[in-house]
VEXLUMFI-447740 format. One record per atom (N, C-alpha, C, O): residue number from 1; residue in one letter; chain; atom name; x, y, z. Coordinates in nm, 2 decimals, m for minus. Layout:
+-----+---+---+----+--------+--------+--------+
|   k | r | c |  a |      u |      v |      w |
+-----+---+---+----+--------+--------+--------+
| NUM | a | A | CA |      X |      Y |      Z |
...
+-----+---+---+----+--------+--------+--------+
***
This chain:
+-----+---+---+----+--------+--------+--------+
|   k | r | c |  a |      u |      v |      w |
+-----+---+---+----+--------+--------+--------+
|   1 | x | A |  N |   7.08 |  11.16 |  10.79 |
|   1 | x | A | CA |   7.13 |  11.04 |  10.72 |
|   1 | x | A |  C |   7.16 |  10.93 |  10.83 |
|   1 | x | A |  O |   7.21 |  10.96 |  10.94 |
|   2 | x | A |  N |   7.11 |  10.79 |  10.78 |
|   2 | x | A | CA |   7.14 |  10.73 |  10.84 |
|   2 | x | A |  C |   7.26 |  10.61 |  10.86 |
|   2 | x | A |  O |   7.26 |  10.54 |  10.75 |
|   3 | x | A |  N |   7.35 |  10.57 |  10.95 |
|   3 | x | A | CA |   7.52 |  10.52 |  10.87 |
|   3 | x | A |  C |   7.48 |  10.39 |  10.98 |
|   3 | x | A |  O |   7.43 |  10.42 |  11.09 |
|   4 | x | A |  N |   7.50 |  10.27 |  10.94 |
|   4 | x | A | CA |   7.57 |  10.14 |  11.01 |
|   4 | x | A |  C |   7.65 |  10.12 |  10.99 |
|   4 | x | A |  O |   7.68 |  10.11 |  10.87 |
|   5 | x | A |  N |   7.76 |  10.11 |  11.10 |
|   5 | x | A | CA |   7.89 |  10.01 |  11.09 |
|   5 | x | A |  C |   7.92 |   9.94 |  11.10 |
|   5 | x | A |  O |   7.93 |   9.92 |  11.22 |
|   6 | x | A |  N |   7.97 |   9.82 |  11.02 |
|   6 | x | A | CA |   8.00 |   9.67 |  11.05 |
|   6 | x | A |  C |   8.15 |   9.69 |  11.08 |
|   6 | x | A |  O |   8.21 |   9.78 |  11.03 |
|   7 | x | A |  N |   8.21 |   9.60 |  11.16 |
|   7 | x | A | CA |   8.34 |   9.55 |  11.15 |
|   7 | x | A |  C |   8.39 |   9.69 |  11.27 |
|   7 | x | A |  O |   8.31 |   9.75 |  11.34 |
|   8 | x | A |  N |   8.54 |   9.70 |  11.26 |
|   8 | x | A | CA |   8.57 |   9.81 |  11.41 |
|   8 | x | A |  C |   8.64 |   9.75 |  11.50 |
|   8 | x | A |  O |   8.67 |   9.63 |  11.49 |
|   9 | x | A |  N |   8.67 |   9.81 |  11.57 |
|   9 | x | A | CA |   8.72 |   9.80 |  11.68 |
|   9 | x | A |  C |   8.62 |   9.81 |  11.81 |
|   9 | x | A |  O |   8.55 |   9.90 |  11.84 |
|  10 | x | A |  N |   8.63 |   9.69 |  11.88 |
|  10 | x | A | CA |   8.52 |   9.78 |  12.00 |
|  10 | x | A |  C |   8.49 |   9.86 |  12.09 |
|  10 | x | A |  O |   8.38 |   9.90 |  12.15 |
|  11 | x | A |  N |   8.63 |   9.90 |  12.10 |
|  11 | x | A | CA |   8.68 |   9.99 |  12.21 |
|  11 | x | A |  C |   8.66 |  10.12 |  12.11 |
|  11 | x | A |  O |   8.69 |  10.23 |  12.18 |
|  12 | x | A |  N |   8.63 |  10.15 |  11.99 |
|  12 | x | A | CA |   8.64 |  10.23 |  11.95 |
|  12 | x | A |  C |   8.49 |  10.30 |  11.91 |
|  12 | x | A |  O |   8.48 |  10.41 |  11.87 |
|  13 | x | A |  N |   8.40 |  10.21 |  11.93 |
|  13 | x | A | CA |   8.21 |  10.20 |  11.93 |
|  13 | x | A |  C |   8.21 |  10.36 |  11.93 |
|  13 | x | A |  O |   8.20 |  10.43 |  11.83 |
|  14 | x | A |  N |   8.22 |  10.39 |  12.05 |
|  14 | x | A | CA |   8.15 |  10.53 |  12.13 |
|  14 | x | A |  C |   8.23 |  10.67 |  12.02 |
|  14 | x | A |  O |   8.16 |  10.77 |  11.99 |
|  15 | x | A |  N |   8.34 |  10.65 |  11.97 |
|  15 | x | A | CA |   8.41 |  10.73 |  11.88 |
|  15 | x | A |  C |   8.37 |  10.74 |  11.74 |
|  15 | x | A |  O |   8.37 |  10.84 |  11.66 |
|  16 | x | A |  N |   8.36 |  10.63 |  11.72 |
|  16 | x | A | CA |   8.26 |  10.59 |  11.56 |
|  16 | x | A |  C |   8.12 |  10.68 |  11.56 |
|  16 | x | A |  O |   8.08 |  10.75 |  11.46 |
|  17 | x | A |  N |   8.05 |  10.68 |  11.68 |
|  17 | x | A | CA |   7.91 |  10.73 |  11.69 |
|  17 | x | A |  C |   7.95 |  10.87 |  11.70 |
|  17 | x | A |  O |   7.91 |  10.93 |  11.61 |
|  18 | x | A |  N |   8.03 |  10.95 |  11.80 |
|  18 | x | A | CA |   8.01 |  11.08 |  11.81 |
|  18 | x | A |  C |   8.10 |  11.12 |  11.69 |
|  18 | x | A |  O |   8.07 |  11.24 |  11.66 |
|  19 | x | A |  N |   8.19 |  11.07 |  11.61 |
|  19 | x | A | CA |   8.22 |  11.14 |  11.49 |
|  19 | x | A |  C |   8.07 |  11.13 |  11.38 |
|  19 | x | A |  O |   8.04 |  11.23 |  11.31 |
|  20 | x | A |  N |   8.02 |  11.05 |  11.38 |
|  20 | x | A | CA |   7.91 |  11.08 |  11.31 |
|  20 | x | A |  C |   7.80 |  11.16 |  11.33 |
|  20 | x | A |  O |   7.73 |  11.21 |  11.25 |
|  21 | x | A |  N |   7.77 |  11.18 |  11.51 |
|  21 | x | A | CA |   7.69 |  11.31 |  11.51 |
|  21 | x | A |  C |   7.74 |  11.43 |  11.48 |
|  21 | x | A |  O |   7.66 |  11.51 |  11.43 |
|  22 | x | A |  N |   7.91 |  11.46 |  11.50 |
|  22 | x | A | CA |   7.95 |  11.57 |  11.43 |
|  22 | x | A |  C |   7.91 |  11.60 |  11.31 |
|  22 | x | A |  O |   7.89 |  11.72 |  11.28 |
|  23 | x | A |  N |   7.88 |  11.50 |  11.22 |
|  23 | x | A | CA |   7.81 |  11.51 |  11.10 |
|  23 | x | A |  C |   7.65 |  11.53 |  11.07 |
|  23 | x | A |  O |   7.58 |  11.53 |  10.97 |
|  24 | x | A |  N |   7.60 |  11.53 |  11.19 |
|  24 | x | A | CA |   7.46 |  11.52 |  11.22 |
|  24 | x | A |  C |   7.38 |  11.37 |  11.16 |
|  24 | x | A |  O |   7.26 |  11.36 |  11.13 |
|  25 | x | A |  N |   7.47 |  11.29 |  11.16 |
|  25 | x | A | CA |   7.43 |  11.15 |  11.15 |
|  25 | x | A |  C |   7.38 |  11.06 |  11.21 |
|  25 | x | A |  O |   7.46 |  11.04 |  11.30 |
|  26 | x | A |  N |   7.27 |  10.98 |  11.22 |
|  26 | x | A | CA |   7.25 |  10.90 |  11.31 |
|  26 | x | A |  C |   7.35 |  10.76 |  11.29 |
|  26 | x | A |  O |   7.38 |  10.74 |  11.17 |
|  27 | x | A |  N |   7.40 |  10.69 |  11.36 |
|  27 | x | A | CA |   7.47 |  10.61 |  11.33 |
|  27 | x | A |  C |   7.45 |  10.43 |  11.47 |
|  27 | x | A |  O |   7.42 |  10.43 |  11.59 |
|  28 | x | A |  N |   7.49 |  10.32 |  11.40 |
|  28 | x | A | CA |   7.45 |  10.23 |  11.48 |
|  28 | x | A |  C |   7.60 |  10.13 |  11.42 |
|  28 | x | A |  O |   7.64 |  10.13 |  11.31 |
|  29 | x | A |  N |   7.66 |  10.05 |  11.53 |
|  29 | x | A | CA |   7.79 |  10.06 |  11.50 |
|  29 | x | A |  C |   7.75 |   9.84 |  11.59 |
|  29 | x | A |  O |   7.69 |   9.79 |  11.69 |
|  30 | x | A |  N |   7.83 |   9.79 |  11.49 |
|  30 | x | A | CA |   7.84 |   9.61 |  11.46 |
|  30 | x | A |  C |   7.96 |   9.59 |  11.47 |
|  30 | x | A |  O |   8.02 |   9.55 |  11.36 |
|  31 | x | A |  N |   8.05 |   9.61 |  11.61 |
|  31 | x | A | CA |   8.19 |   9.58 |  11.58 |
|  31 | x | A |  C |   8.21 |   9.42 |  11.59 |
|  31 | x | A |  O |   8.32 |   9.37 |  11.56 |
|  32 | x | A |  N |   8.12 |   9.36 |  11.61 |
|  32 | x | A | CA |   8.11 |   9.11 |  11.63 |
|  32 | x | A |  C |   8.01 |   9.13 |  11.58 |
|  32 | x | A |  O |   7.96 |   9.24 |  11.54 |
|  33 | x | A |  N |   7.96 |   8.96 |  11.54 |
|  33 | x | A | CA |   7.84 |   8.95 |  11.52 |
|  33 | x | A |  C |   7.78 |   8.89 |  11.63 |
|  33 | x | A |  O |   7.70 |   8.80 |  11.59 |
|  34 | x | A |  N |   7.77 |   8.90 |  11.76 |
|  34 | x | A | CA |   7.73 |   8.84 |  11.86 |
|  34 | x | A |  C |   7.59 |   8.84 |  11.88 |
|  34 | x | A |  O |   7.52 |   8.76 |  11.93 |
|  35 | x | A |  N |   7.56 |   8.95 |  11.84 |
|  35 | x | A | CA |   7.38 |   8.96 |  11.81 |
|  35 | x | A |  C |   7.29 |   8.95 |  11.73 |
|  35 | x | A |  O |   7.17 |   8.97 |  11.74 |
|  36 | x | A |  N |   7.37 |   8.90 |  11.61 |
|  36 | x | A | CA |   7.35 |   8.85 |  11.46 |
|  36 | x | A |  C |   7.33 |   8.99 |  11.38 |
|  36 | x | A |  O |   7.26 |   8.98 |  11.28 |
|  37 | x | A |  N |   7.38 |   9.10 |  11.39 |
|  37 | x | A | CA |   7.35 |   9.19 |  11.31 |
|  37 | x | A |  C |   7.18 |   9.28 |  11.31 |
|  37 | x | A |  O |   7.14 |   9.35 |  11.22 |
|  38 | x | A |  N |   7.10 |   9.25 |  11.43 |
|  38 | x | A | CA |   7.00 |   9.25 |  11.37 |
|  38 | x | A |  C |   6.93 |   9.43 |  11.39 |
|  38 | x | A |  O |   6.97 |   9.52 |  11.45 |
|  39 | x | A |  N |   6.85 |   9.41 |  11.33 |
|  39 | x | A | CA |   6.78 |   9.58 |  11.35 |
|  39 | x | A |  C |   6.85 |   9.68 |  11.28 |
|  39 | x | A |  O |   6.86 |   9.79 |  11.32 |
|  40 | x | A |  N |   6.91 |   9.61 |  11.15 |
|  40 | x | A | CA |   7.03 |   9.70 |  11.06 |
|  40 | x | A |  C |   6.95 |   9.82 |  11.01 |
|  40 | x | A |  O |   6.99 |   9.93 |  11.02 |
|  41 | x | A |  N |   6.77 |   9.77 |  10.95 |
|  41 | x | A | CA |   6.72 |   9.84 |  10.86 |
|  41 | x | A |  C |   6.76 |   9.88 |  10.71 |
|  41 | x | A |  O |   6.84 |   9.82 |  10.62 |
|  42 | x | A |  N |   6.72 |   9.94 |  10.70 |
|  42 | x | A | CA |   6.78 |  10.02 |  10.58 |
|  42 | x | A |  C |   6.82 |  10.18 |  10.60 |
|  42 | x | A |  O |   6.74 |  10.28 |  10.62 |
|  43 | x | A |  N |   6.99 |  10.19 |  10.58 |
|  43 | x | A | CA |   7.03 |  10.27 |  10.58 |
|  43 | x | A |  C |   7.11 |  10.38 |  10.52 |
|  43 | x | A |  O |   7.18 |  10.34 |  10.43 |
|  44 | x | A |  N |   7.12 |  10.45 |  10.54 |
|  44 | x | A | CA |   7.16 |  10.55 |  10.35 |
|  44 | x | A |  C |   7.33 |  10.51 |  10.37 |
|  44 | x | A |  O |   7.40 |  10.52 |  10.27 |
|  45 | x | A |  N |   7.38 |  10.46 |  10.46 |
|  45 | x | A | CA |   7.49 |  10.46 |  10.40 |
|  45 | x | A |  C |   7.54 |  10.36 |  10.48 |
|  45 | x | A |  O |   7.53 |  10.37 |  10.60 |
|  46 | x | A |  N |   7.63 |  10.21 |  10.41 |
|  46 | x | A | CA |   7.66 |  10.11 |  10.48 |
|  46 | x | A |  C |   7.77 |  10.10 |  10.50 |
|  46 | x | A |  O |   7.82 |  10.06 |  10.40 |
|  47 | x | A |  N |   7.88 |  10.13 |  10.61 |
|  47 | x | A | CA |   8.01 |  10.11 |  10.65 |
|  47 | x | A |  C |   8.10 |   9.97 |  10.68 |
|  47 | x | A |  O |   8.11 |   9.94 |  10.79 |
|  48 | x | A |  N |   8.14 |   9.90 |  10.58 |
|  48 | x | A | CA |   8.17 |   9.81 |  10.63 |
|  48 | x | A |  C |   8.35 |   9.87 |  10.63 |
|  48 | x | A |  O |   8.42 |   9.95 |  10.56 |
|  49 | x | A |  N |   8.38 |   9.78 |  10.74 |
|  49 | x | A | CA |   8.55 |   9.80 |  10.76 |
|  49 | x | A |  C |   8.63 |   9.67 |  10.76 |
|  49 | x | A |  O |   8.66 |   9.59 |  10.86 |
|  50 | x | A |  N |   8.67 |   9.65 |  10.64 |
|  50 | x | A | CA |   8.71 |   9.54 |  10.56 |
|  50 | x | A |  C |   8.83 |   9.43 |  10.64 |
|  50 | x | A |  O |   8.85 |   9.31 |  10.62 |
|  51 | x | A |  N |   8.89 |   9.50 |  10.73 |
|  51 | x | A | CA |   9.01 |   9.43 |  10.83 |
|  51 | x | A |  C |   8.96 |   9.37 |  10.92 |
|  51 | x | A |  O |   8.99 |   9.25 |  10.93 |
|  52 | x | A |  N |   8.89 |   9.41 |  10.98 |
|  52 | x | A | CA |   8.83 |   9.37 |  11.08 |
|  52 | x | A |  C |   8.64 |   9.28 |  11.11 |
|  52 | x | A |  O |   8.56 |   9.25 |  11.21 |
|  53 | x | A |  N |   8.65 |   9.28 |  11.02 |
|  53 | x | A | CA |   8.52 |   9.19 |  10.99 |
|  53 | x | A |  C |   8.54 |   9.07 |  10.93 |
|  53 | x | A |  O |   8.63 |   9.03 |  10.86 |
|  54 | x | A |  N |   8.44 |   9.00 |  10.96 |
|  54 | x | A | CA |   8.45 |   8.83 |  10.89 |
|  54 | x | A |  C |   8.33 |   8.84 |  10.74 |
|  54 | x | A |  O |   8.22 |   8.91 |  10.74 |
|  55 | x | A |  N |   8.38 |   8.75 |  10.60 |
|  55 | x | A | CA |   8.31 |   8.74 |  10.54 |
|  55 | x | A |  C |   8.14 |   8.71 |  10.55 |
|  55 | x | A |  O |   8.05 |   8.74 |  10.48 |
|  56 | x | A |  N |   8.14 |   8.64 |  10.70 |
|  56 | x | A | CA |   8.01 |   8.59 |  10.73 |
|  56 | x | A |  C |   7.94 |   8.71 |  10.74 |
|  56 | x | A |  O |   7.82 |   8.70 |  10.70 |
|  57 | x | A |  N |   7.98 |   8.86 |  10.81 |
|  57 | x | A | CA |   7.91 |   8.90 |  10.87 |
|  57 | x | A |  C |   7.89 |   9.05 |  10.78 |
|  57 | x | A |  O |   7.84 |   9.14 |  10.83 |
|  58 | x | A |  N |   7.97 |   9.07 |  10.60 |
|  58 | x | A | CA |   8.01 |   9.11 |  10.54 |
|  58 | x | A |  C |   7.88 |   9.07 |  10.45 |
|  58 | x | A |  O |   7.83 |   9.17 |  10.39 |
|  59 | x | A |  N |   7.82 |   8.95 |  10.42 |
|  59 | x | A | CA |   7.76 |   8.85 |  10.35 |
|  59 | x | A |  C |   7.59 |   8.92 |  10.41 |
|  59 | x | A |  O |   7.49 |   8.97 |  10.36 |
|  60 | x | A |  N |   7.64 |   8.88 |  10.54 |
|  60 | x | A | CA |   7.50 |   8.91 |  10.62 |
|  60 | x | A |  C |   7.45 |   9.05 |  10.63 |
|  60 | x | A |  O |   7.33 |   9.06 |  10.63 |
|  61 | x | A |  N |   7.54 |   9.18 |  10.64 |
|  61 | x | A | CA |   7.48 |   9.29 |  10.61 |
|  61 | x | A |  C |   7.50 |   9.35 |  10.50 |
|  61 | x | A |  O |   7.52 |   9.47 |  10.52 |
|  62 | x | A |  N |   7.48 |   9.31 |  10.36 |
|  62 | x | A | CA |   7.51 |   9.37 |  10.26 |
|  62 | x | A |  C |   7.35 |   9.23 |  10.18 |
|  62 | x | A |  O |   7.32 |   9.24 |  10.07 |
|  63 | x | A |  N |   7.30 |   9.15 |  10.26 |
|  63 | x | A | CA |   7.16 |   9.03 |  10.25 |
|  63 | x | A |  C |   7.06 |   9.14 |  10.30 |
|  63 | x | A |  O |   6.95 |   9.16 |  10.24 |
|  64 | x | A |  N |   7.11 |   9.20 |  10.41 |
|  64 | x | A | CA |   6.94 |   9.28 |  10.48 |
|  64 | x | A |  C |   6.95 |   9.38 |  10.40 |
|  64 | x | A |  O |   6.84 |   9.43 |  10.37 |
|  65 | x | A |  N |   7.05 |   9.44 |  10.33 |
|  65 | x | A | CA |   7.04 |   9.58 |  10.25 |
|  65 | x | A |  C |   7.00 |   9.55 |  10.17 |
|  65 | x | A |  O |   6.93 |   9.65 |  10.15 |
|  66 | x | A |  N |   6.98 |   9.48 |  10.09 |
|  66 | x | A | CA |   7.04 |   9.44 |   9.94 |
|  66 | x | A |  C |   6.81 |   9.46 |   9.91 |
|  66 | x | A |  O |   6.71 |   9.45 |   9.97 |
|  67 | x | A |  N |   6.87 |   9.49 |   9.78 |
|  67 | x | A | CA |   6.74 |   9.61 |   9.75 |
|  67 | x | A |  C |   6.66 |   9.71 |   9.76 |
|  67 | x | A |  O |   6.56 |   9.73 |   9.70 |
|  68 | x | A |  N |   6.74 |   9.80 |   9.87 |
|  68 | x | A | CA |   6.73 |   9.93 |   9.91 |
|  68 | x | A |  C |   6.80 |   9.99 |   9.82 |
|  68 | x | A |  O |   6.85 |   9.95 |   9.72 |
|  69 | x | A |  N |   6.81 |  10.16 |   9.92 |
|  69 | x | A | CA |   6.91 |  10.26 |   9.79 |
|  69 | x | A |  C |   7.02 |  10.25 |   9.90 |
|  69 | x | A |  O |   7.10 |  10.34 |   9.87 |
|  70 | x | A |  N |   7.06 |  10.19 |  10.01 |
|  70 | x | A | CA |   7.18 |  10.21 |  10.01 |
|  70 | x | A |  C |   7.31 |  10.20 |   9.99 |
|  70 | x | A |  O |   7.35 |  10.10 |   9.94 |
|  71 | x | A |  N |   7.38 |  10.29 |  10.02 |
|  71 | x | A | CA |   7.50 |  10.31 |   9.95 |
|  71 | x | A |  C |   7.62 |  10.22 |  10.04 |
|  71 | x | A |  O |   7.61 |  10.22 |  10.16 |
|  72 | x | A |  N |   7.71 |  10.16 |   9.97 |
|  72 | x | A | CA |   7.81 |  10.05 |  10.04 |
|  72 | x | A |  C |   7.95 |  10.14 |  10.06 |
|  72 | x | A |  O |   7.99 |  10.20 |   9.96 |
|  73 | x | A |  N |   7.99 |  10.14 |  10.15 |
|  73 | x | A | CA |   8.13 |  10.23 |  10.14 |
|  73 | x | A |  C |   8.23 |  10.11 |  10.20 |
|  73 | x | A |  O |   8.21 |  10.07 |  10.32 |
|  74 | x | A |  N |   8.37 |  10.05 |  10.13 |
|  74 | x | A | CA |   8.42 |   9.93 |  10.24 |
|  74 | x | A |  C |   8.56 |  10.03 |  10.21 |
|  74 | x | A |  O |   8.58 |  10.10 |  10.12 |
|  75 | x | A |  N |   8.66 |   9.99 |  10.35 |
|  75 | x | A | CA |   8.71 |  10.05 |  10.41 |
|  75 | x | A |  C |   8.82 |   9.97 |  10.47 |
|  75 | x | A |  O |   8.79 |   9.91 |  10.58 |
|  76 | x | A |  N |   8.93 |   9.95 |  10.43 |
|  76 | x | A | CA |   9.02 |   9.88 |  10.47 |
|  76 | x | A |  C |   9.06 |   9.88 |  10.63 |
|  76 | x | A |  O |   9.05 |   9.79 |  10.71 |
|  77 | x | A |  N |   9.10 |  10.01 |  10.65 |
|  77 | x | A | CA |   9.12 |  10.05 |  10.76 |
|  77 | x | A |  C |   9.01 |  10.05 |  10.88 |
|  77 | x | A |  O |   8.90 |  10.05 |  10.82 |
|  78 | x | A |  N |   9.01 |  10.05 |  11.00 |
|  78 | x | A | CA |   8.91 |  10.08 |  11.07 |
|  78 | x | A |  C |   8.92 |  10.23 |  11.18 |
|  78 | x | A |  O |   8.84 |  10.27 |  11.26 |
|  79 | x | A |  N |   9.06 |  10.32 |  11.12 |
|  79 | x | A | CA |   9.06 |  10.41 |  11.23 |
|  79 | x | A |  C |   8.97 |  10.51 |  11.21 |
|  79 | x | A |  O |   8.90 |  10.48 |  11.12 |
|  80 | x | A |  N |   8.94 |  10.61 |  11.25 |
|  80 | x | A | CA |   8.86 |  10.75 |  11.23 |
|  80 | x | A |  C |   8.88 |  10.83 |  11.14 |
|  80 | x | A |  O |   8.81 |  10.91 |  11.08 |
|  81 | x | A |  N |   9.04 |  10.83 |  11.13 |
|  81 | x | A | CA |   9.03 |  10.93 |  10.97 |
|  81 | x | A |  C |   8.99 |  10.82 |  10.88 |
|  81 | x | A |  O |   8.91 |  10.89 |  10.82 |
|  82 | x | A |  N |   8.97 |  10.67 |  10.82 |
|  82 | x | A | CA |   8.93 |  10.66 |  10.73 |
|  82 | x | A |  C |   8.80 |  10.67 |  10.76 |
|  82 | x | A |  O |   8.73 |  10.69 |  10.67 |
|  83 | x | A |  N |   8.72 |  10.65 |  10.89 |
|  83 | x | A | CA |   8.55 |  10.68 |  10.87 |
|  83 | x | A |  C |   8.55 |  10.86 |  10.81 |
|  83 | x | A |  O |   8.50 |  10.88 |  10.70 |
|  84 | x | A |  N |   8.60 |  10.96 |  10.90 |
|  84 | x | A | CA |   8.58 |  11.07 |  10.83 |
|  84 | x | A |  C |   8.61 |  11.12 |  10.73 |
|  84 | x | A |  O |   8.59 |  11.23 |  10.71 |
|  85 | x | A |  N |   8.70 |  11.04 |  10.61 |
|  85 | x | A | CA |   8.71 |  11.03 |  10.45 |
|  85 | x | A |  C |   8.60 |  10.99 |  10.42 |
|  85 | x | A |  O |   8.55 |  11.04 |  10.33 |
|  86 | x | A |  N |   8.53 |  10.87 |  10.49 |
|  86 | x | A | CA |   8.41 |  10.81 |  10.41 |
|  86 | x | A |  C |   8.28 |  10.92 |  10.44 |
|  86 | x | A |  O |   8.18 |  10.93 |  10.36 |
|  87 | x | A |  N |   8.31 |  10.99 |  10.55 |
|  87 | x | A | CA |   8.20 |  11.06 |  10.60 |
|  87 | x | A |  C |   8.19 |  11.18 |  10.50 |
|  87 | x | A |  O |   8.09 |  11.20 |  10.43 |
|  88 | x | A |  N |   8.30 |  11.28 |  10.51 |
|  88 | x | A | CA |   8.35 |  11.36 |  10.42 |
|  88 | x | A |  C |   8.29 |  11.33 |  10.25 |
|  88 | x | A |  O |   8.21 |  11.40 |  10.19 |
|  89 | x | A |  N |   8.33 |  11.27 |  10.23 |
|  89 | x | A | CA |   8.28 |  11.18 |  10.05 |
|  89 | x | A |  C |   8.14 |  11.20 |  10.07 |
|  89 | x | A |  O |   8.09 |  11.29 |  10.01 |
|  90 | x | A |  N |   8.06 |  11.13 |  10.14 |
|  90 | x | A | CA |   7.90 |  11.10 |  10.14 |
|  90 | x | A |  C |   7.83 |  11.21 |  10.19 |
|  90 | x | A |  O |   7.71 |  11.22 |  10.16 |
|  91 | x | A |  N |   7.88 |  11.33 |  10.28 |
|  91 | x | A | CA |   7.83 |  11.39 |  10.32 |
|  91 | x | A |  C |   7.83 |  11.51 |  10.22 |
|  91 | x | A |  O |   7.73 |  11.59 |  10.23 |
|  92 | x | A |  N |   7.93 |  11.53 |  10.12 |
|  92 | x | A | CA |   7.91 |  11.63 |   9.99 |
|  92 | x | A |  C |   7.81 |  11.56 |   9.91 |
|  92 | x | A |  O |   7.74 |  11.65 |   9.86 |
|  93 | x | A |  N |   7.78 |  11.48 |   9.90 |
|  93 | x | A | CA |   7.67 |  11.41 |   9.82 |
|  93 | x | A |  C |   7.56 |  11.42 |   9.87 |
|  93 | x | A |  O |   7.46 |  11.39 |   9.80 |
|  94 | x | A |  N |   7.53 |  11.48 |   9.99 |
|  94 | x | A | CA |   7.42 |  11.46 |  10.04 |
|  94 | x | A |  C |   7.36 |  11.59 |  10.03 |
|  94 | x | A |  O |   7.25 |  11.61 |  10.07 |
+-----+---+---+----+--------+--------+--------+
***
C-alpha cells in the first residue's frame, strides 16, 4: 500500500516513514510545500494532517488525487499515535 503525507512536522519525516514500513507501507511524507507537492501520484491512502498544513497545499493534494480510488484520511493532530490510528483503521481494510 501506498500512503502520502501532507502537512507534519519536519523533524518528524524519518518517523512518519519507518512507522509506516512497520506496516509494510511504502510511504512519501510533504511536511512544506517547498517543492510544490510534486510526484504525489496516486496513492491508496492520502494523509493529510489538518494542524499543520495550509489550505493551499490541502487544495493542491486532494487536485492530483482527485479521480483516483484514493482514500483521504485528515487528521487533526500530527503525532504518531494519530498516524498509527490512521494506519491501524486502513490497514484492517486492506
Amino acid at each position: 500500500m501506498s500512503i502520502v503525507i501532507v502537512g507534519g512536522n519536519e523533524c518528524m519525516t524519518r518517523r512518519y516513514i519507518d512507522l509506516c514500513n512497520e506496516y509494510n507501507h511504502k510511504a512519501k511524507v510533504y511536511p512544506k510545500m517547498a517543492n510544490g507537492l510534486k510526484n504525489i501520484g496516486s496513492p491508496d491512502l492520502l494523509v493529510l494532517f489538518t494542524n499543520t498544513v495550509s489550505h493551499k497545499m490541502v487544495r493542491f493534494a486532494l487536485n492530483e488525487t482527485k479521480g483516483g480510488k484514493t482514500k483521504v484520511a485528515r487528521i487533526h493532530s500530527s503525532s504518531i499515535a494519530a498516524l498509527k490510528s490512521v494506519l491501524d483503521e486502513h490497514h484492517a481494510c486492506v
